[in-house]
N, C-alpha and C positions, 0 to 999 in steps of 0.2 A: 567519532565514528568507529564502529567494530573494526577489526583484524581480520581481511581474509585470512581463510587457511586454504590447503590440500585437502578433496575430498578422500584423496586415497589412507586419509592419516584419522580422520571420521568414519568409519562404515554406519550403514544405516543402522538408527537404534530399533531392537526389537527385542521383546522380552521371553519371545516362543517364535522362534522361526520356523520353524516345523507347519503342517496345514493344521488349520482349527476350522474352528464354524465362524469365526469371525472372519476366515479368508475370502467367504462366500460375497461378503457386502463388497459392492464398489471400492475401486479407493482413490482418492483423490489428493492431490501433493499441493500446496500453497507454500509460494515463495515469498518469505517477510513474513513468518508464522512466530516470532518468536517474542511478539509482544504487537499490543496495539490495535490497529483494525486487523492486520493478517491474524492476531490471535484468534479473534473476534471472528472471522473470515472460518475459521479452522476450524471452530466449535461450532457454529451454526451447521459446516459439513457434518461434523459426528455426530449432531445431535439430527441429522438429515439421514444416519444411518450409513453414514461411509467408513472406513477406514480411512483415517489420515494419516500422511507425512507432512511435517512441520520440518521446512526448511529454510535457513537464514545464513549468515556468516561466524554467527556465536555459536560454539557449542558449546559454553557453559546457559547461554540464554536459551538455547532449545531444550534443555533437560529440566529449568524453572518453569518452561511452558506445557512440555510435555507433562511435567507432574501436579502442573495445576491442571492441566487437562482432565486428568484421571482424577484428580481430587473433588471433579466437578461431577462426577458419578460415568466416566466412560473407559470401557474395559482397556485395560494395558496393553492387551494383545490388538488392540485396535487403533493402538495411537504409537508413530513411530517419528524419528527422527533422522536427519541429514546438515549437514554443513555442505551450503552451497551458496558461491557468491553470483550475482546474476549476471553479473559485469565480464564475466570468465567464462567465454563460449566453450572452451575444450570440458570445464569444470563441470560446468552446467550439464554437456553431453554426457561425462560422464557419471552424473549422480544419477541423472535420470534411466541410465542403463544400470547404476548397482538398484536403483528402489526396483526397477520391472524386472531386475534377474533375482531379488531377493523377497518379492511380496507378487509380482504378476505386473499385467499389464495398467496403466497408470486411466482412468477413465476420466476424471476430472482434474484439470490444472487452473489453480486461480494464482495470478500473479498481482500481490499487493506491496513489494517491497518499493521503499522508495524514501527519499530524503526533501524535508521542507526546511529550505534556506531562504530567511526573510530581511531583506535591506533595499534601499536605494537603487536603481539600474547604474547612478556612478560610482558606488561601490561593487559592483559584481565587477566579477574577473570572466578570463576566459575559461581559469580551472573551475570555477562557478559551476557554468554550464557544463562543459564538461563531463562534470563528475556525477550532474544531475543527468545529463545524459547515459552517460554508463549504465547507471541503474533504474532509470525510470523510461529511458527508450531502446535504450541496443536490451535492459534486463527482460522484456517482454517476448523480442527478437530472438534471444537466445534459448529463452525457453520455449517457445513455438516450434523452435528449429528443430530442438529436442525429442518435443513430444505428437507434435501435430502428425508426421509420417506415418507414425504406427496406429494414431487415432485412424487418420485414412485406410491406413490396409485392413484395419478391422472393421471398419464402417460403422464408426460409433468414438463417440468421446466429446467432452466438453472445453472450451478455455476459455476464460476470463481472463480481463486486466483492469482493475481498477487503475483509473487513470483521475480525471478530475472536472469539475466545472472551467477550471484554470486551464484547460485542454480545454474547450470551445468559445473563453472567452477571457484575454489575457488581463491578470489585474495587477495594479499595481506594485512595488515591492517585492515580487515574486516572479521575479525575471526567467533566471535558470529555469526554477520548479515548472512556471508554462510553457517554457520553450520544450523541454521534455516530454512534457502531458500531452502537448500538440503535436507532437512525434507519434506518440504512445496511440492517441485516437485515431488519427490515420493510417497506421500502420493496421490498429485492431480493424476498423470498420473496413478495411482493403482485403484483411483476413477474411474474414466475414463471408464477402463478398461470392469471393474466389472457392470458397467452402459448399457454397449452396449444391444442394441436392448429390449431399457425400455422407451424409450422416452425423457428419463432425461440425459444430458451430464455433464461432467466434463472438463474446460481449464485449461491446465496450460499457463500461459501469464508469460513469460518471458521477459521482455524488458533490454537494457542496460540503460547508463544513460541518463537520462532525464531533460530538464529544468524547474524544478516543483518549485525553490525555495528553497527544501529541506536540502542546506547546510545552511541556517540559523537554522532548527530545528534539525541537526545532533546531536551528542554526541561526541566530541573528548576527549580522554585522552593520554596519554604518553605525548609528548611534543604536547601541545594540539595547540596551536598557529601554529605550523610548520604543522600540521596533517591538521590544517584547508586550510592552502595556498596553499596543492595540491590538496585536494578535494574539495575545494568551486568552484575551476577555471574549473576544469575536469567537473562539475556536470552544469557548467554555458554554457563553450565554442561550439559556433556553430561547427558540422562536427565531435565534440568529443560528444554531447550530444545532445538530440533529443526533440524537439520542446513536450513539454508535453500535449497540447489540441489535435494535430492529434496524438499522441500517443494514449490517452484516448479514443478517436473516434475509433481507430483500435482495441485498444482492447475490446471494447462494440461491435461489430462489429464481431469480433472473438467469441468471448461466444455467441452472439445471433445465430451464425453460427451453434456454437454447435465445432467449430475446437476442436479438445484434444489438439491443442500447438499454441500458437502467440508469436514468437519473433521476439521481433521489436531494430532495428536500425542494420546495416552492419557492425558493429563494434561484435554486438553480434551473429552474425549469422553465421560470421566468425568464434569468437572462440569456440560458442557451436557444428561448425563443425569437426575443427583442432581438439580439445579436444576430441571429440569424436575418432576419428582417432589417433590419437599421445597424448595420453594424459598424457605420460611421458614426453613429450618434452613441452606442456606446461605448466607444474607442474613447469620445470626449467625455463623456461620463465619469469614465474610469481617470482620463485627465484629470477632470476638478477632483475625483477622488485622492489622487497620489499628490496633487498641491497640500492637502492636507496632512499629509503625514509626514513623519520626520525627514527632515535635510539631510544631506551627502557629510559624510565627516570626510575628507581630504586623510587616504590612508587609512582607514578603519577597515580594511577586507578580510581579516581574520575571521571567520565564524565563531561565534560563542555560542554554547551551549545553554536551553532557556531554563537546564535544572540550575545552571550557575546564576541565572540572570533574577529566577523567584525570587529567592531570601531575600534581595536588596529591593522587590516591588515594595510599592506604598502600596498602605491598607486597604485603598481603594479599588486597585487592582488585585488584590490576593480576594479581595468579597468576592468580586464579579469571576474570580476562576474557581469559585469553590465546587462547583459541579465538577468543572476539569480537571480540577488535584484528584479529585475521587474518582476519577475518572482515569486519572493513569496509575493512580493504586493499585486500583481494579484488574488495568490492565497491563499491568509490565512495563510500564513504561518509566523512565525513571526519576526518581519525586525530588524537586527542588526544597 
């Protein structure tokens, strides 16, 4: 996992601080911009005509992101950077006041930052949860807190949070990550709520899985190799998981709409329906699901990293992620 920093030790990157014509456009800041779906998230905004800030905890990873940004045909002076951990309320407050004292007022915030730790529920700990908490439910909180006020006093502005299907329908393996994401939905769609007829919206953007690369930068532990051979392939395979760029697109699309809900791929839309309707039945579902997947290893709570876990897959798993290595090539994420 990255190193928080000080934001006061980052200033926002910007290659003409002075006004342009590029000041003119919207701008909109995405937090977990610096590889992956947030990247994804980030260019769909430029290419939507915004100024963006791409903000995460790395600043050597925002300056890789930033300059594939612009590599992708979008003016310099339109694409800026921040080191901000989401998990750091004062932090958070205070990045979001240098970007609006150094580029204007912030119009759209999409918050995609977040951590997938996959094993066992008798391997997860309490730092588990936690930590997936920190960042995928108080990081939402923190940045709402930030930016929502001033959306209000100006009577206008957008926020997103992608959260997850795993936020309306907990599956197995993935203990922490839904406990968070069920945090994350409720909190969003409460925002929402409370929003109405203010000019400011809240989405909750729920997608199922996506091909963003991200079982390279997962966290497995229990038997961490076997945890990796069903979710690298599930996270990679066409018709099981969903092309990440038109996902990204849909859901910039959905927040600039102002929707309160985008969930994307029929896989999820199916079970945030069933679920809702019978969601005893598939609580059991997801039962027989998790019998099937690997056992508790007694001690195995360390996370491992799935760039470390690739090289040692069998051939038959490295087939079935070959969309998804291309996939976190593509997208910053980092290649086992």
């Amino acid at each position: 996992m990255e190193t928080s920093r000080s934001q006061s030790d980052h200033p926002v990157s910007s290659p003409n601080q002075n006004a342009s014509a590029s000041s003119e456009k919207p701008l909109a800041l995405v937090a977990g911009a610096s590889r992956g779906l947030g990247f994804l998230v980030a260019t769909a905004l430029a290419d939507a005509g915004h100024r963006v800030v791409l903000a995460s905890r790395s600043a050597d990873a925002l300056a890789k992101a930033a300059d594939t940004l612009v590599s992708h045909g979008h003016a310099r002076s339109a694409v800026s950077t921040i080191v901000m951990d989401v998990s750091d309320r004062d932090g958070v407050a205070r990045a979001v006041a240098q970007v609006e004292r150094e580029h204007g007022p912030i119009d759209v915030a999409i918050h995609v930052a977040g951590v997938i730790e996959v094993g066992p529920a008798e391997n997860t700990t309490h730092e588990h949860i936690e930590g997936a908490m920190n960042i995928m439910a108080w990081g939402p909180i923190n940045l709402s807190d930030a930016v929502i006020p001033g959306m209000r006093e100006r009577g206008r502005g957008r926020f997103g949070v992608v959260t997850s299907i795993g936020g309306l329908l907990s599956a197995p393996h993935l203990l922490a990550y839904s406990t968070a994401k069920f945090a994350a939905v409720g909190y969003t769609e409460g925002l929402a709520a409370s929003l109405a007829r203010t000019g400011v919206s809240a989405t909750v953007i729920a997608p199922g899985l996506m091909r963003t690369g991200s079982h390279t930068a997962a966290q497995f532990y229990g038997n961490a190799q076997a945890e990796y051979a069903w979710f690298a392939p599930a996270a990679s395979l066409p018709f099981v998981s969903m092309d990440a760029t038109k996902a990204a697109r849909r859901m910039v699309d959905g927040v600039l709409a102002g929707k309160p809900y985008v969930i994307l791929t029929p896989a999820a839309k199916l079970g945030a329906r069933v679920h809702g309707v019978m969601p005893g039945v598939t609580t059991r579902v997801m039962g027989l699901v998790g019998r099937a997947l690997p056992g508790p290893v007694p001690g195995a709570t360390t996370p491992v990293p799935g760039s470390k876990l690739a090289p040692k897959a069998g051939r038959f798993v490295k087939l079935l992620t070959t969309l998804g290595d291309r996939a976190s090539r593509s997208n910053l994420e980092p290649e086992g």
